[in-house]
C-alpha positions as CSV (number, residue, x, y, z in Angstrom):
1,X,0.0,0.0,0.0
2,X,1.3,3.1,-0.9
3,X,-0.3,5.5,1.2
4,X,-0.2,9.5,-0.4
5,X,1.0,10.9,2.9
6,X,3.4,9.8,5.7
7,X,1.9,8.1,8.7
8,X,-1.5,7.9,8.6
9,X,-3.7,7.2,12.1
10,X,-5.3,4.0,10.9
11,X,-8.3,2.2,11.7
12,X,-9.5,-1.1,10.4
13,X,-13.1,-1.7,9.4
14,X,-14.6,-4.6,8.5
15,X,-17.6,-5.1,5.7
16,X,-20.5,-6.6,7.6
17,X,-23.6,-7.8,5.5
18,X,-25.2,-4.7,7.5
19,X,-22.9,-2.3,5.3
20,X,-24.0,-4.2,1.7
21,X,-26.4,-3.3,-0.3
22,X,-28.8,-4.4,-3.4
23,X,-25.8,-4.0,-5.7
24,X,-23.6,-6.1,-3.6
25,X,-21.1,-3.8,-2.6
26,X,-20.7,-1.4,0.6
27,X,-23.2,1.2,0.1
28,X,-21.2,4.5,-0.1
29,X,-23.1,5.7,2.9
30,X,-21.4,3.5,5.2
31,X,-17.7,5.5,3.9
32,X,-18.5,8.1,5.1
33,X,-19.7,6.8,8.5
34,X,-16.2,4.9,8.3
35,X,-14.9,8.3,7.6
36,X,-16.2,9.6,10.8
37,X,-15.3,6.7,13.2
38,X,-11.8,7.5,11.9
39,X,-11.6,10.9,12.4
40,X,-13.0,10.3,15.8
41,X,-10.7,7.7,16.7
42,X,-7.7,9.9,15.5
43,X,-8.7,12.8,17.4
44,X,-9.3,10.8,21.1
45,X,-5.8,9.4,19.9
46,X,-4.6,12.7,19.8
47,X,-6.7,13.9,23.1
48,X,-9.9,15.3,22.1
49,X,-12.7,13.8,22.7
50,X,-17.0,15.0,22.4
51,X,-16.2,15.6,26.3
52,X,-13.7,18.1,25.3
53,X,-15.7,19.5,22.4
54,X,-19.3,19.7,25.2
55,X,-17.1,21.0,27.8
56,X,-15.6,23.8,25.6
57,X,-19.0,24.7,23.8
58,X,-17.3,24.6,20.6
59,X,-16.6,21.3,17.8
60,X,-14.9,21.0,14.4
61,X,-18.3,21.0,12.0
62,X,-17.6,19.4,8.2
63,X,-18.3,22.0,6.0
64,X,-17.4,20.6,3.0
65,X,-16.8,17.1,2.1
66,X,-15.6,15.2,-1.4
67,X,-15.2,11.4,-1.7
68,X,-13.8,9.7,-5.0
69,X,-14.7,6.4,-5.0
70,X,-12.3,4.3,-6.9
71,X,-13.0,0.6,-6.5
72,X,-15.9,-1.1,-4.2
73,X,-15.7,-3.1,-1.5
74,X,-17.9,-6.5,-1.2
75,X,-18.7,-8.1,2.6
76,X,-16.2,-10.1,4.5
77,X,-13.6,-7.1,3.0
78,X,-11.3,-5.6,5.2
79,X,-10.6,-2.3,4.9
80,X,-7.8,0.0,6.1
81,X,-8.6,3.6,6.8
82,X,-6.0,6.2,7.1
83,X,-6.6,9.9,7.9
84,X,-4.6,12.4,8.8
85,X,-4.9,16.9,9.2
86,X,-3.3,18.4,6.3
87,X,-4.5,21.9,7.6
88,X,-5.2,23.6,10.9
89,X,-4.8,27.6,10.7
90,X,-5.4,28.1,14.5
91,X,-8.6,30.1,13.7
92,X,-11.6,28.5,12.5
93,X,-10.3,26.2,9.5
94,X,-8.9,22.6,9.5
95,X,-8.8,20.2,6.5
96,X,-8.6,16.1,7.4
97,X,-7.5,13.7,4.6
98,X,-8.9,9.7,4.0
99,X,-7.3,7.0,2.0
100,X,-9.0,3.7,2.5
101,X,-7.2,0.1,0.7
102,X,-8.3,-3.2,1.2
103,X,-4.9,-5.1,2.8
104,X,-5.6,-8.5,1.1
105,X,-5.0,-7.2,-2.6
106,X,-3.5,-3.6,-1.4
107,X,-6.2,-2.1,-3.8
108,X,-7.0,1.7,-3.0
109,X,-10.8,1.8,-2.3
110,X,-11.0,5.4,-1.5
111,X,-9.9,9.0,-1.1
112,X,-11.7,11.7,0.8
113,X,-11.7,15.1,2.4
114,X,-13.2,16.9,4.8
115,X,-13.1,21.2,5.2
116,X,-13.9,21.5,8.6
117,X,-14.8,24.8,10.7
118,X,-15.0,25.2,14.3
119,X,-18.5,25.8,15.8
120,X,-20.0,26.6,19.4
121,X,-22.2,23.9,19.7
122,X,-25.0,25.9,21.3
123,X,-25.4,28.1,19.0
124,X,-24.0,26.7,15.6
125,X,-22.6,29.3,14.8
126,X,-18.5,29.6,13.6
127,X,-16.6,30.3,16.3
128,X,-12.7,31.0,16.7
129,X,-11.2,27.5,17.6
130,X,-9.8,27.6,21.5
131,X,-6.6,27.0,22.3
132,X,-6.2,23.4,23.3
133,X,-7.7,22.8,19.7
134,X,-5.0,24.4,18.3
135,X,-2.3,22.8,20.7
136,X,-3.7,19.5,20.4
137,X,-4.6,19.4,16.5
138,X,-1.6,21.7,14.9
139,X,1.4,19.6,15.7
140,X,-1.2,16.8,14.1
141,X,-0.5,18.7,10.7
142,X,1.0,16.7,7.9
143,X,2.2,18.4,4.8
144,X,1.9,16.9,1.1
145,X,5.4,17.6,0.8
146,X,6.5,15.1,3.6
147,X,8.4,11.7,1.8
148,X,5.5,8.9,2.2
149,X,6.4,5.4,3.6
150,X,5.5,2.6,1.4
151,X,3.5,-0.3,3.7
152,X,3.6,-3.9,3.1
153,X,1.8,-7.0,4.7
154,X,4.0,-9.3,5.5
């Protein structure tokens, strides 16, 4: 797998016959719900959680989202998802990247983004991102220009 940036967060999903549908495939739907469980999970990896996000009245809202679907993925398939933040200006913009293979044939499945702004979660309304978001999400960053690290199953 040749992943398009260097290390990804990864989470492994795995096609369940809840996740197929009358075409025989993994509806596209269910991406993007993978999509979220792996953002989630990266960000509690990093050390924010919806805790953080309730306590501080304010979350990181998708404003804009784009998935290319390249090949499909049929039940039993695993799947590999990784994500990483390619952008975080420290005021009310981040942008989070998705790659998904399947490990067994190292076919790419999927590519994604998300354009993320930060909210107050009362009001919905864009708010400037506080300062633990910033601490906690900018080191995160990982630029397109960073070498990428070829991964193999062996």
């Amino acid at each position: 797998m040749q992943w398009d940036l260097p290390q990804p967060y990864t989470l492994s999903v795995t096609v369940g016959p809840e996740h197929v549908d009358g075409l025989h495939h993994a509806n596209n739907a269910e991406y993007v719900r993978w999509c979220e469980r792996a953002g989630w999970a990266h960000s509690v990896a990093l050390g924010l959680d919806v805790a953080n996000y309730q306590d501080l009245d304010r979350g990181m809202a998708i404003r804009h989202a784009e998935y290319d679907y390249i090949l499909a993925a049929r039940e039993g398939d695993e799947l590999l998802f990784g994500t990483w933040l390619t952008l975080v200006d420290g005021r009310l913009n981040m942008t989070r990247r998705f790659q998904v293979f399947r490990p067994s044939d190292g076919a790419l499945i999927l590519r994604a983004q998300w354009q993320l702004v930060c909210i107050e979660l009362s009001s919905g309304r864009p708010k400037r991102m506080p300062a633990l978001f910033r601490d906690i999400y900018a080191p995160a960053v990982v630029r397109a220009d960073q070498p990428t690290v070829e991964q193999t199953n062996e």
